[in-house]
Backbone and ligand atoms as CSV (ligand in chain L), in Angstrom:
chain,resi,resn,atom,element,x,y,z
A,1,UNK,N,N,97.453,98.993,80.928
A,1,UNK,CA,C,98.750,99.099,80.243
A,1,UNK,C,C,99.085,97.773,79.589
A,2,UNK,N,N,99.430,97.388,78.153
A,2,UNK,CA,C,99.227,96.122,77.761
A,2,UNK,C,C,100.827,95.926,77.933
A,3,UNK,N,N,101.863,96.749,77.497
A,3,UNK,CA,C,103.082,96.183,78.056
A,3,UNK,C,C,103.052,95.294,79.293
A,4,UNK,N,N,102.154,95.638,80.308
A,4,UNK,CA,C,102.488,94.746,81.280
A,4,UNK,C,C,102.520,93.257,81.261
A,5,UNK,N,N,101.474,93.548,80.281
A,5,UNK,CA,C,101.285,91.418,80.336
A,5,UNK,C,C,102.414,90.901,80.074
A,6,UNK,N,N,103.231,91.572,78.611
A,6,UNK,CA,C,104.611,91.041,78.572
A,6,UNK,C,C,105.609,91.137,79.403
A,7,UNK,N,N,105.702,91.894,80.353
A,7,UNK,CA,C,107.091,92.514,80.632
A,7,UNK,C,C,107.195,91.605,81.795
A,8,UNK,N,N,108.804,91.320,82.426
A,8,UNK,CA,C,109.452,90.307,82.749
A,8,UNK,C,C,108.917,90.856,84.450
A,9,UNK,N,N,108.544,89.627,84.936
A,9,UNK,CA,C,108.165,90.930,86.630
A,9,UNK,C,C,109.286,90.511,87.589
A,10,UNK,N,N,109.296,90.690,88.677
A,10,UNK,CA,C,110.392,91.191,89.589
A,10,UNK,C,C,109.390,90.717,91.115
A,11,UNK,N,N,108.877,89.493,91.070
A,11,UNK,CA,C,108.368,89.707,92.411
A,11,UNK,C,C,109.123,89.149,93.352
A,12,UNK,N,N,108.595,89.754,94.798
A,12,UNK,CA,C,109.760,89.503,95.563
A,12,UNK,C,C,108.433,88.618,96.946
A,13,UNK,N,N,109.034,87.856,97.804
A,13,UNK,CA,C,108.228,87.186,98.449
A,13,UNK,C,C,107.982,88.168,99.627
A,14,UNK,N,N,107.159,88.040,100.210
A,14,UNK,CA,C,106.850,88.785,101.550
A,14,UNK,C,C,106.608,87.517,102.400
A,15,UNK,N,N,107.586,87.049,103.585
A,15,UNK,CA,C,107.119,86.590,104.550
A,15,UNK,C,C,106.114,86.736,105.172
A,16,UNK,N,N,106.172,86.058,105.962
A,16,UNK,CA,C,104.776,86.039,107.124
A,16,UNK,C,C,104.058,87.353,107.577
A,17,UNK,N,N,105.380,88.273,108.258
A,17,UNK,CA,C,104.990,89.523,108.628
A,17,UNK,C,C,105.809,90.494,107.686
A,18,UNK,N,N,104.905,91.133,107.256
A,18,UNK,CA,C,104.981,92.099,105.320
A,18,UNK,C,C,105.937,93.047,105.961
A,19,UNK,N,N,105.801,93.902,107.509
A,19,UNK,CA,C,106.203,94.866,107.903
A,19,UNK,C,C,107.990,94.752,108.454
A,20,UNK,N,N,108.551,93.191,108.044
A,20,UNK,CA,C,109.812,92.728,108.353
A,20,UNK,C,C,110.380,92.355,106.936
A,21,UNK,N,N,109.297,92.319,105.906
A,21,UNK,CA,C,109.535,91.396,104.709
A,21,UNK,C,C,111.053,91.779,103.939
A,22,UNK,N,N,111.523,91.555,103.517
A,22,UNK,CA,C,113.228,91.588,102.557
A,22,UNK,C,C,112.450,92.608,101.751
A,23,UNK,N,N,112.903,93.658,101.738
A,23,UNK,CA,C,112.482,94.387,100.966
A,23,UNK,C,C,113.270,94.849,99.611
A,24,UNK,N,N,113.857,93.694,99.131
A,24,UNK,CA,C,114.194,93.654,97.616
A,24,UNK,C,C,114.057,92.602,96.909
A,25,UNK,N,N,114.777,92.094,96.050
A,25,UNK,CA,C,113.909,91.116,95.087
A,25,UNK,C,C,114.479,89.914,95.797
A,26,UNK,N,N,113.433,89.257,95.663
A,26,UNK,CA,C,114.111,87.755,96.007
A,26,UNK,C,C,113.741,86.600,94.878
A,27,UNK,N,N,113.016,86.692,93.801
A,27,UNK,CA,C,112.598,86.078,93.152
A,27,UNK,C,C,112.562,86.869,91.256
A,28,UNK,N,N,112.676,86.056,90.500
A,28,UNK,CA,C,112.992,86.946,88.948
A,28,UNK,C,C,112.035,85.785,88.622
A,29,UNK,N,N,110.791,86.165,88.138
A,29,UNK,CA,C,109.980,85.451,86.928
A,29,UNK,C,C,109.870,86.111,85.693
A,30,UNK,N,N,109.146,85.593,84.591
A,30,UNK,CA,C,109.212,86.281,83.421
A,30,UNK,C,C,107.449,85.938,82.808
A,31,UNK,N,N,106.481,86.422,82.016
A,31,UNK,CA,C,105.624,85.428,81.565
A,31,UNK,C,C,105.960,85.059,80.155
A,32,UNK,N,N,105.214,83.696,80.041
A,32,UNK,CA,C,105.381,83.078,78.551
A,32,UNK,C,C,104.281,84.065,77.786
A,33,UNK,N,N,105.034,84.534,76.488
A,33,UNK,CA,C,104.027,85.031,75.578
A,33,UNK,C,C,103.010,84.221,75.212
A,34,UNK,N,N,103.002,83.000,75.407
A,34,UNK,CA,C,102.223,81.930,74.698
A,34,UNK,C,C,100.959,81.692,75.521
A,35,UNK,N,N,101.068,80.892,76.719
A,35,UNK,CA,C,100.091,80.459,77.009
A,35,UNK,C,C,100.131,81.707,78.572
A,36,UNK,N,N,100.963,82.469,78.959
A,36,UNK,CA,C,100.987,83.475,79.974
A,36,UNK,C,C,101.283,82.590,81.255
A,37,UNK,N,N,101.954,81.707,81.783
A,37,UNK,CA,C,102.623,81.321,82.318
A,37,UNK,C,C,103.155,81.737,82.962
A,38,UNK,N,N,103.605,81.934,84.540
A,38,UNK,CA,C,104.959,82.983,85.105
A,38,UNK,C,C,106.191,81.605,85.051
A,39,UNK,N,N,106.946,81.918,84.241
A,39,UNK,CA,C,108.343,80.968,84.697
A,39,UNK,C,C,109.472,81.522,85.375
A,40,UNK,N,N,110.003,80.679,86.437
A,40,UNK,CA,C,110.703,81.600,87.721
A,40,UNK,C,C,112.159,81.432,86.855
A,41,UNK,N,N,113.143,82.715,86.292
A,41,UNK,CA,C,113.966,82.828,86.098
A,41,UNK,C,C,115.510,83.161,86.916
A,42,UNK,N,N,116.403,81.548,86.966
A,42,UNK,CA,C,116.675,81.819,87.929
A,42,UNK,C,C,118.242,82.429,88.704
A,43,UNK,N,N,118.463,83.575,87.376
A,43,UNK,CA,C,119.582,84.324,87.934
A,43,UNK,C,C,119.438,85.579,87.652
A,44,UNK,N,N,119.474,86.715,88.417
A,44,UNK,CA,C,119.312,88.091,87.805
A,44,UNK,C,C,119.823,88.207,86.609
A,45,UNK,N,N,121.461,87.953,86.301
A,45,UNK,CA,C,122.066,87.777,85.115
A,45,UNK,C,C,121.024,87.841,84.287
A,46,UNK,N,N,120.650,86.523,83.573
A,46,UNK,CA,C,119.422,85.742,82.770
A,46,UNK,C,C,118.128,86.745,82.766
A,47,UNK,N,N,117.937,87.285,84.154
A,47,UNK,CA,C,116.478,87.463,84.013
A,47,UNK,C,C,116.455,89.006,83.103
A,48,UNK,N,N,117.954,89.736,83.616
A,48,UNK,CA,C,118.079,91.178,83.140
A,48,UNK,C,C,118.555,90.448,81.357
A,49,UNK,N,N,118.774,89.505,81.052
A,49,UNK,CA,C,119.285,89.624,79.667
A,49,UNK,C,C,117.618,89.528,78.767
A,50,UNK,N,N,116.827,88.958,79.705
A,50,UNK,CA,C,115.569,88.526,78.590
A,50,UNK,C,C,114.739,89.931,79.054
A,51,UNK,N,N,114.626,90.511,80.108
A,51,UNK,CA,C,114.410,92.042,80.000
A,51,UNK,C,C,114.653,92.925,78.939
A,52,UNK,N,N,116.263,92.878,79.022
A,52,UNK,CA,C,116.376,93.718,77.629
A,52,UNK,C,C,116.169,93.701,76.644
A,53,UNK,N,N,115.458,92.400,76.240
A,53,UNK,CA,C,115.193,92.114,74.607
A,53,UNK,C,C,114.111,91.599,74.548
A,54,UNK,N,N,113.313,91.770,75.343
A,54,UNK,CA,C,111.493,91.616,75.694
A,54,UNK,C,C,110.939,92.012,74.582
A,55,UNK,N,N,111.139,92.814,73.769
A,55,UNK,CA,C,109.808,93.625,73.067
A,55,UNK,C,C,110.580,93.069,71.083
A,56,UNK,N,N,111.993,92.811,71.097
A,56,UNK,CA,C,112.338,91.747,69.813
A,56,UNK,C,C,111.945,90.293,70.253
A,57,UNK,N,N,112.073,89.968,71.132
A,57,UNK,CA,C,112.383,88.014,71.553
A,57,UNK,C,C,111.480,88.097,72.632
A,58,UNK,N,N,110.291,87.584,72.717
A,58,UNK,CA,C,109.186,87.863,73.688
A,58,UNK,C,C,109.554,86.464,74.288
A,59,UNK,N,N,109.298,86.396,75.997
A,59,UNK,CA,C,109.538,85.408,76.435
A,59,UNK,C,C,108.544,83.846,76.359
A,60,UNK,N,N,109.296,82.399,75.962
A,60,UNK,CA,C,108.478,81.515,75.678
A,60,UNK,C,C,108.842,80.563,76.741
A,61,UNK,N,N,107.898,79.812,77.351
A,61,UNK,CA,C,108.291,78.302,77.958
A,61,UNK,C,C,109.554,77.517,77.491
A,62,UNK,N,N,109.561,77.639,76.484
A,62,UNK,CA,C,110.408,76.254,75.623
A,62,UNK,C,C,111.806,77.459,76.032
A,63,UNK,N,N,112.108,78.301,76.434
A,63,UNK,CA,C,113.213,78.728,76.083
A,63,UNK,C,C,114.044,78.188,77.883
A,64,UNK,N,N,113.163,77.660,78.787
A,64,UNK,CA,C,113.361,76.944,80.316
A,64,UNK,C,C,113.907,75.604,79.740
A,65,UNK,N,N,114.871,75.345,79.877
A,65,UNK,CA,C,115.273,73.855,79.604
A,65,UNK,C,C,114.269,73.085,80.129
A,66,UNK,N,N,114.079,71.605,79.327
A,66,UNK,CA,C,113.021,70.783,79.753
A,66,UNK,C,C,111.668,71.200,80.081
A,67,UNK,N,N,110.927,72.657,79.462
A,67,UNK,CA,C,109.864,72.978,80.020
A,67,UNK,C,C,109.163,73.586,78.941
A,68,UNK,N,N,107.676,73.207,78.829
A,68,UNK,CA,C,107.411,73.525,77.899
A,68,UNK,C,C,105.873,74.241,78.352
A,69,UNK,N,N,105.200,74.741,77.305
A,69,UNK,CA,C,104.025,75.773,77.560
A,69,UNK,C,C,102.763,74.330,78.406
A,70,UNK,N,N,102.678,73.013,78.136
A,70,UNK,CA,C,101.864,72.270,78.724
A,70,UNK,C,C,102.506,72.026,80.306
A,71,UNK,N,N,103.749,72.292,80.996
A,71,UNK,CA,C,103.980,72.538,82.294
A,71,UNK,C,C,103.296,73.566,83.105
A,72,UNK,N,N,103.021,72.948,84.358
A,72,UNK,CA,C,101.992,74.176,85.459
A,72,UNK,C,C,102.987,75.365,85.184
A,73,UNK,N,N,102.395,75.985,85.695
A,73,UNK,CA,C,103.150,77.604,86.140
A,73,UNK,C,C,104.452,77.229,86.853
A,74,UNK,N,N,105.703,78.170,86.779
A,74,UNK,CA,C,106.198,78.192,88.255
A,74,UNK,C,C,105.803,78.756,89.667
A,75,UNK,N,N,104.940,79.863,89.211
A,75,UNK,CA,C,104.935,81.232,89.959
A,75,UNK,C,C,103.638,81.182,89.858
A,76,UNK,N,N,102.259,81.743,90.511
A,76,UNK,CA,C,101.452,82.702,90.302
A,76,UNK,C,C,101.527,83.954,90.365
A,77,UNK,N,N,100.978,84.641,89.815
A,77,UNK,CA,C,100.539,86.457,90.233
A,77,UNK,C,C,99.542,86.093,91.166
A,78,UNK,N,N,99.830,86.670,92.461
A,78,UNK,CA,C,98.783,87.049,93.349
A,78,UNK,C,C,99.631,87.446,94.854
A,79,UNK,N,N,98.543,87.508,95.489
A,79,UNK,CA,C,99.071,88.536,96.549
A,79,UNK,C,C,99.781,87.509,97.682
A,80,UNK,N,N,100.393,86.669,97.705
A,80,UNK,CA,C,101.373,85.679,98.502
A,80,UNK,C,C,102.437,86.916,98.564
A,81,UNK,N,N,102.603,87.086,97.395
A,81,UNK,CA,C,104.036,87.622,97.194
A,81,UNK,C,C,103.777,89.475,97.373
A,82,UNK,N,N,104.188,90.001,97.209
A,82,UNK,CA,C,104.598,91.521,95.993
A,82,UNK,C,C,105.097,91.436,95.095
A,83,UNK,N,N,104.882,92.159,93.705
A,83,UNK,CA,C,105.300,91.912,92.776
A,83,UNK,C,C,105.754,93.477,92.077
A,84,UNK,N,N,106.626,93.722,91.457
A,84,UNK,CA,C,106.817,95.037,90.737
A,84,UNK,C,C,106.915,94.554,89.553
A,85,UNK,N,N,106.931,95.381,88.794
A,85,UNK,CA,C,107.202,94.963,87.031
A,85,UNK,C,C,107.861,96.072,86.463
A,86,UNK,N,N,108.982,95.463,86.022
A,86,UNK,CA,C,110.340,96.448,85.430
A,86,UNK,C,C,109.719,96.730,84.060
A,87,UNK,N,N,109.819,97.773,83.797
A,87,UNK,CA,C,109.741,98.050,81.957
A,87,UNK,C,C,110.602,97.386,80.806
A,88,UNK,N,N,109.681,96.550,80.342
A,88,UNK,CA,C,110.600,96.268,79.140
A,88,UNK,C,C,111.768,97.264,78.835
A,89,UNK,N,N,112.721,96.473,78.117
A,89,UNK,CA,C,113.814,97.184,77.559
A,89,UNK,C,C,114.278,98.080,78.368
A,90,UNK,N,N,114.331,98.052,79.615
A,90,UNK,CA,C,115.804,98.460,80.579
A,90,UNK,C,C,117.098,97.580,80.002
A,91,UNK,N,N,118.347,97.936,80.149
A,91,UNK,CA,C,119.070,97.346,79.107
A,91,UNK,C,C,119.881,96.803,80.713
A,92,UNK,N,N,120.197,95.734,80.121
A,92,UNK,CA,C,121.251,94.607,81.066
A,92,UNK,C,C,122.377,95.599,81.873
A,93,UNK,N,N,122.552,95.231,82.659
A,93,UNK,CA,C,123.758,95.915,83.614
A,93,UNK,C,C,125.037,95.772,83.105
A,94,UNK,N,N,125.774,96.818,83.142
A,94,UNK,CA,C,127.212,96.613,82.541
A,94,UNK,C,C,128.143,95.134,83.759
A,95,UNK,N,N,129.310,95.068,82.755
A,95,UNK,CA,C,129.315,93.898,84.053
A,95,UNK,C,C,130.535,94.283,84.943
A,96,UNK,N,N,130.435,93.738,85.956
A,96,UNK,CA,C,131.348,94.356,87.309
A,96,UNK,C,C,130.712,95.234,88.153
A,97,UNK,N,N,128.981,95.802,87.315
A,97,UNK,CA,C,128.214,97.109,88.292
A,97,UNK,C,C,126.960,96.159,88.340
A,98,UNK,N,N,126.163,96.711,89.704
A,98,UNK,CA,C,125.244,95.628,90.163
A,98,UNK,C,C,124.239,96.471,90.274
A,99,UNK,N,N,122.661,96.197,89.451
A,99,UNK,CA,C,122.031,96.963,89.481
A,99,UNK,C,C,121.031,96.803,90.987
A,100,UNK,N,N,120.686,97.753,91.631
A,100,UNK,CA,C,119.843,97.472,93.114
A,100,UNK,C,C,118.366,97.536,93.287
A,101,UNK,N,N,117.889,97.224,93.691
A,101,UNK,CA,C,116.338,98.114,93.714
A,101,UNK,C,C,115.835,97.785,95.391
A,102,UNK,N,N,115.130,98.600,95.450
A,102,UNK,CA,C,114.787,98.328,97.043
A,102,UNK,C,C,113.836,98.916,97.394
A,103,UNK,N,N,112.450,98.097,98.042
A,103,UNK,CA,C,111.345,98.616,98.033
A,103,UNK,C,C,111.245,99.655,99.286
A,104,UNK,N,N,110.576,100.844,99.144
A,104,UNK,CA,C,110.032,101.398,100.532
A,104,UNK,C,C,109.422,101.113,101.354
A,105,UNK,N,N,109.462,101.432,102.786
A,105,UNK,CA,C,108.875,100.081,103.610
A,105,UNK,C,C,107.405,100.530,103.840
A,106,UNK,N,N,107.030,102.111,103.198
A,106,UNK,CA,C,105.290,101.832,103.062
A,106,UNK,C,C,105.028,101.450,101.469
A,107,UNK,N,N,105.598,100.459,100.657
A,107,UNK,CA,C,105.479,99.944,99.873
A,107,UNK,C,C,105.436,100.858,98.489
A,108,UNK,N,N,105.561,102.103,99.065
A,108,UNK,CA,C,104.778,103.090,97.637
A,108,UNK,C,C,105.696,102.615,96.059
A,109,UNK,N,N,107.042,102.519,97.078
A,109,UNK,CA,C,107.719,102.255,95.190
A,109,UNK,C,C,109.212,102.054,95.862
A,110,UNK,N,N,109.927,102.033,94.454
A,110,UNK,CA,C,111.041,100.957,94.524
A,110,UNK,C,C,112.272,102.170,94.270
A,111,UNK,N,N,113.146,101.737,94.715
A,111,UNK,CA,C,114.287,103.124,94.429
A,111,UNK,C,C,115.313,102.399,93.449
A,112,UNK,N,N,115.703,102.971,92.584
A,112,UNK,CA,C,116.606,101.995,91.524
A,112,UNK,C,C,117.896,101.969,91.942
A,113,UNK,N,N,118.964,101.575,92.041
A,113,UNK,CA,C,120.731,102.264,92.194
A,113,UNK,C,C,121.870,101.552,91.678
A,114,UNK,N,N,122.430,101.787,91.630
A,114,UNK,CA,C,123.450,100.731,91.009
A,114,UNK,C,C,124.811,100.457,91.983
A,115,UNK,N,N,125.313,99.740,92.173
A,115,UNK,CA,C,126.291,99.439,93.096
A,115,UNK,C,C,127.926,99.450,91.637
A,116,UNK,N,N,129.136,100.090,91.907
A,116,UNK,CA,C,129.950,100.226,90.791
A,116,UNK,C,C,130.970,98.725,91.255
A,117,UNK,N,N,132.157,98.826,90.410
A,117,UNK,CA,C,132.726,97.764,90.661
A,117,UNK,C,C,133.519,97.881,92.072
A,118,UNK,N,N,133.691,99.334,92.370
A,118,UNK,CA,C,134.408,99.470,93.727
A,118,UNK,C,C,133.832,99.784,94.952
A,119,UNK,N,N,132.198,99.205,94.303
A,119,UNK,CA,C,131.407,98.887,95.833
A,119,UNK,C,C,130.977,100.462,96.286
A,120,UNK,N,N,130.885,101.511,95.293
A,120,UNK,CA,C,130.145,102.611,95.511
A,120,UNK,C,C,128.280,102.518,95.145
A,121,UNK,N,N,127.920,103.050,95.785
A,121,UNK,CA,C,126.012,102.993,95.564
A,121,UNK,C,C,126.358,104.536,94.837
A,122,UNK,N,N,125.640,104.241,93.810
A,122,UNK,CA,C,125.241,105.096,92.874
A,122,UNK,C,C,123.681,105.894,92.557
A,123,UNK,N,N,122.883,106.696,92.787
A,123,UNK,CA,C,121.713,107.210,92.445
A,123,UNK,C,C,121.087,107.563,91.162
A,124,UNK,N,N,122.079,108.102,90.369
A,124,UNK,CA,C,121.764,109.157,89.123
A,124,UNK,C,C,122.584,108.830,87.928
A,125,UNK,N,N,122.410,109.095,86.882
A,125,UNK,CA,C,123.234,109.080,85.823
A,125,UNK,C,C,124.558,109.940,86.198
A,126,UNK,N,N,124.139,111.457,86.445
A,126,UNK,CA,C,125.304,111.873,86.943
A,126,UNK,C,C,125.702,111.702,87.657
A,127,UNK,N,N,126.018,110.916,88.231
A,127,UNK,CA,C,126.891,110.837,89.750
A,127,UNK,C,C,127.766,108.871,88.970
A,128,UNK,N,N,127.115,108.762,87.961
A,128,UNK,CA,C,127.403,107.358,87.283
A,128,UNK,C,C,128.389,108.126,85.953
A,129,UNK,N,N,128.494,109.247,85.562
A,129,UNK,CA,C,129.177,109.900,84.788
A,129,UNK,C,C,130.025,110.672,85.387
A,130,UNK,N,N,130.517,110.896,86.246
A,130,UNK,CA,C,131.049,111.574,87.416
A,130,UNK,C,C,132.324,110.121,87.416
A,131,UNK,N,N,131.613,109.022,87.762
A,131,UNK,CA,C,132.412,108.057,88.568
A,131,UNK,C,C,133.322,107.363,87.321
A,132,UNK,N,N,132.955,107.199,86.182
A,132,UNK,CA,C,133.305,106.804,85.058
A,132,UNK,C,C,134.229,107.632,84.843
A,133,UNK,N,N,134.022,109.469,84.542
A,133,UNK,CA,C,135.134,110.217,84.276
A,133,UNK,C,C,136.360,109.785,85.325
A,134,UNK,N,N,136.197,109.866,86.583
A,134,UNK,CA,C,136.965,109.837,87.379
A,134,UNK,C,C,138.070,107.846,87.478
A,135,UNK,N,N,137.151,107.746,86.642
A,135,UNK,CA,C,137.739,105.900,86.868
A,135,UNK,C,C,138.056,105.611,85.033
A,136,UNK,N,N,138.718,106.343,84.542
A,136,UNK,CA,C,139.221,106.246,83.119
A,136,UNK,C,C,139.680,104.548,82.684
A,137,UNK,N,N,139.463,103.472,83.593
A,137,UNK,CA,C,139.141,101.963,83.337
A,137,UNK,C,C,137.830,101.604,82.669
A,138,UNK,N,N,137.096,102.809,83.097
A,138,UNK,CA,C,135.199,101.884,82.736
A,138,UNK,C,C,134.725,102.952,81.750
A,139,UNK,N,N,136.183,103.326,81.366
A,139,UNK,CA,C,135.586,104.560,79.815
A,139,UNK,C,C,134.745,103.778,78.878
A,140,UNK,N,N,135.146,102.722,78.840
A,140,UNK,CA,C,134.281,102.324,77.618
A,140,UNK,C,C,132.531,101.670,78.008
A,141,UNK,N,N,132.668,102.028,78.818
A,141,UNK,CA,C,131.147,101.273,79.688
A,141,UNK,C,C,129.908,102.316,79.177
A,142,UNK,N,N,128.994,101.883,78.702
A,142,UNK,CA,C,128.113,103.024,78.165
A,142,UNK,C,C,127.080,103.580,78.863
A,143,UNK,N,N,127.836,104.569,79.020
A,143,UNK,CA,C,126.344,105.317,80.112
A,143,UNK,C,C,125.038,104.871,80.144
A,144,UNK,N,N,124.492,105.183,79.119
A,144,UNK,CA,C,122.909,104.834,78.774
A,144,UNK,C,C,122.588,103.145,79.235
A,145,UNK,N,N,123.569,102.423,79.439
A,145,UNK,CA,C,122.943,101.367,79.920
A,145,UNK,C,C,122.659,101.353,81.165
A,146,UNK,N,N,122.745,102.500,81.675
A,146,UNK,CA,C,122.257,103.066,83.338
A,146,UNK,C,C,121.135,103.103,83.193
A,147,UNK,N,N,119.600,102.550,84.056
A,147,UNK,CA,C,118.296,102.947,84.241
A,147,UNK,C,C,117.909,103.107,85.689
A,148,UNK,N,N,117.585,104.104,85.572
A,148,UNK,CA,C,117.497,104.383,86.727
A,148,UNK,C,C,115.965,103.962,87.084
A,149,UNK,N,N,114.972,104.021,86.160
A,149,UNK,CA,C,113.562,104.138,86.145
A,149,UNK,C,C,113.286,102.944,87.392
A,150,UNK,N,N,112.228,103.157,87.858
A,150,UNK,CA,C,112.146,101.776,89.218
A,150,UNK,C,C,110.758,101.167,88.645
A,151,UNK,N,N,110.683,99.917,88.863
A,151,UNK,CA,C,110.021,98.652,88.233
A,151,UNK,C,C,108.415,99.142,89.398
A,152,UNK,N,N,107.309,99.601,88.644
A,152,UNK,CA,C,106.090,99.399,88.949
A,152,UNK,C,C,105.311,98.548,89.815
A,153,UNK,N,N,105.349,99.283,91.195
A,153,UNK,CA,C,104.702,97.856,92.213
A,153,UNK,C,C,103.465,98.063,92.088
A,154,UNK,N,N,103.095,96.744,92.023
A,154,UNK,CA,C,101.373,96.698,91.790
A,154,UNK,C,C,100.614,96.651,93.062
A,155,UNK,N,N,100.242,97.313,92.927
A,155,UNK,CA,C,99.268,97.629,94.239
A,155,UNK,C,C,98.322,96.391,94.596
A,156,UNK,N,N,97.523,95.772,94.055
A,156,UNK,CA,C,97.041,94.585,94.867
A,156,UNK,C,C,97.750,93.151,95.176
A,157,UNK,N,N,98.845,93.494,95.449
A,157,UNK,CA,C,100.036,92.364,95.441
A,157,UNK,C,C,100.825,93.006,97.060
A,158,UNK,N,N,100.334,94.649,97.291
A,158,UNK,CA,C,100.801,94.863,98.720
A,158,UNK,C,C,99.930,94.314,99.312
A,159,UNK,N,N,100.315,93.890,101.027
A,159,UNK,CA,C,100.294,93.409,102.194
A,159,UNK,C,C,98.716,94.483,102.231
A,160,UNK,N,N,97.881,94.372,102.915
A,160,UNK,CA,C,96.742,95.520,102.957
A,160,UNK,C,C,97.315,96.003,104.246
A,161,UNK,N,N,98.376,95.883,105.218
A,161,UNK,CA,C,98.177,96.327,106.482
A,161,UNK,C,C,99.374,97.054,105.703
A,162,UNK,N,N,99.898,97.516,104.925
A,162,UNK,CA,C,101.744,98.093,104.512
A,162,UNK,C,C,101.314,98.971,105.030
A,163,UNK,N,N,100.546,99.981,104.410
A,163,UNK,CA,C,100.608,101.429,104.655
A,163,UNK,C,C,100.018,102.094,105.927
A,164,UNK,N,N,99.142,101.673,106.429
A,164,UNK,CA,C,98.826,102.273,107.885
A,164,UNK,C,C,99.814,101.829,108.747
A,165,UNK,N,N,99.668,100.772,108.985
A,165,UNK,CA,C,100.766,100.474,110.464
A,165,UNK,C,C,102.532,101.016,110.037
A,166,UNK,N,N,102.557,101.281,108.970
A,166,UNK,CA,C,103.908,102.225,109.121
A,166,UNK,C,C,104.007,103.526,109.607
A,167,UNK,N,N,105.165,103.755,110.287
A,167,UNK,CA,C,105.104,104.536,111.339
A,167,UNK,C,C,106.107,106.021,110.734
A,168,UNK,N,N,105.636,106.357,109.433
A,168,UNK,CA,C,105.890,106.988,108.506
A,168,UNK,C,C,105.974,108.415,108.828
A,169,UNK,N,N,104.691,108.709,109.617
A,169,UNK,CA,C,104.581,109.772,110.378
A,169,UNK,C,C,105.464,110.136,111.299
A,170,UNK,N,N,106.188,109.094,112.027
A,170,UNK,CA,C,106.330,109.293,113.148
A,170,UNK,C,C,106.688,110.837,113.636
A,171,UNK,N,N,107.348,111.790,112.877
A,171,UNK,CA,C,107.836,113.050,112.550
A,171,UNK,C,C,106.481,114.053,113.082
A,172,UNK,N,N,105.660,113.892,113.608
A,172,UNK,CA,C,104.356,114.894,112.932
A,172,UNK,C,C,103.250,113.918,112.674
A,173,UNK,N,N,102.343,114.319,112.843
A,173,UNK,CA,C,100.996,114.058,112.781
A,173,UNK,C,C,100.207,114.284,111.546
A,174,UNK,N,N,100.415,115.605,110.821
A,174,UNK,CA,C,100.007,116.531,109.893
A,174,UNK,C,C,99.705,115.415,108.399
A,175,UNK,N,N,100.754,114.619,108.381
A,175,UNK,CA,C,100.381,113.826,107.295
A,175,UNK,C,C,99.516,112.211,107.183
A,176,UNK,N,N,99.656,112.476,108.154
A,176,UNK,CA,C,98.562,111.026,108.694
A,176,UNK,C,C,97.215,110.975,107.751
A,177,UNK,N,N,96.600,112.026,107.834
A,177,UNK,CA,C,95.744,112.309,107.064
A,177,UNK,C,C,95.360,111.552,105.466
A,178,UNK,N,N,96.346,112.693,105.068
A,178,UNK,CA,C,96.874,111.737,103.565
A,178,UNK,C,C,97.001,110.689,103.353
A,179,UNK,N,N,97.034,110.125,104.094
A,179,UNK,CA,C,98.027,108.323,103.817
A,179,UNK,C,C,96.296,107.314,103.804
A,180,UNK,N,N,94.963,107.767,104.383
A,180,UNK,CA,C,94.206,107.260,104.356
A,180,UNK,C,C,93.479,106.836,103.017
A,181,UNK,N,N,93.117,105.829,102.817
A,181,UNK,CA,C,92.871,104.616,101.736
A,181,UNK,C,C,91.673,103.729,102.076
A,182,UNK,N,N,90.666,103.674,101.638
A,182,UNK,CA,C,89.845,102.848,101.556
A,182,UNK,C,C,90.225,101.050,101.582
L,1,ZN,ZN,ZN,104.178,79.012,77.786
């Protein structure tokens, strides 16, 4: 997928033990179009504004105060961390609503949500059009800047022990099966 090289990633650190790890973002990098660089971007704010305009204004070194494409990396890609990668052009969060993401704890993927200004968790567009009708203050807030889509975890960036030692099954046996992976 060549979008990926550009698109702003979302990795989040995994402590020591992966199976306790924070399982949401703790870290916003972006890469330089130029020399491919990860530079650690360092407010969601910021990181969701150069998200949304990834694919007009591709991200450069020089745009890091004092930092330019001949500075080391901030960040590597590699498996220290986990990493997901949001799709270009998700559009910035309206402001007063907090967008969420939160990984599953057998790593498979990320759930998107939005938190509103009155501290409701949100799932869906409709239930985000629902809350808007009902809150005739955030009429003017534009739906569509809702994404729900969840940012692509890359699989060789999980922990190799994530998925077996989760106790996923615990319900039944029957699916144990499935979950096996080379
Ligand atoms: Zn650069």
């Amino acid at each position: 997928m060549a979008l990926k090289e550009r698109s702003p990633e979302t990795p989040k650190t995994s402590p020591k033990n992966p199976r306790v790890a924070n399982r949401s973002i703790d870290t916003y990098a972006a890469q330089c179009d130029k020399c491919l660089k990860w530079r650690v971007i360092p407010t969601e704010e910021e990181y969701e504004e150069i998200r949304s305009k990834m694919e007009e204004n591709p991200y450069v070194c020089d745009r890091k105060p004092g930092v330019s494409c001949d500075d080391p990396a901030d960040i590597e890609y590699n498996a220290t961390r986990t990493w997901v990668i949001d799709r270009p052009g998700v559009p910035k969060t309206p402001e007063g609503f907090k967008r969420s993401l939160v990984l599953r704890r057998d790593f498979s993927k990320m759930d998107a949500y939005y938190i509103t200004p009155t501290g409701k968790k949100l799932r869906t567009r409709n239930e985000m059009a629902a809350f808007i009708e009902a809150n005739p203050k955030y009429k003017d807030v534009n739906l569509s800047a809702f994404n729900f889509t969840s940012p692509k975890v890359m699989e060789d960036t999980v922990p190799e022990d994530a998925v077996r030692k989760v106790p996923s099954s615990a319900n039944g046996n029957k699916k144990r099966a499935l979950k096996d992976s080379a």
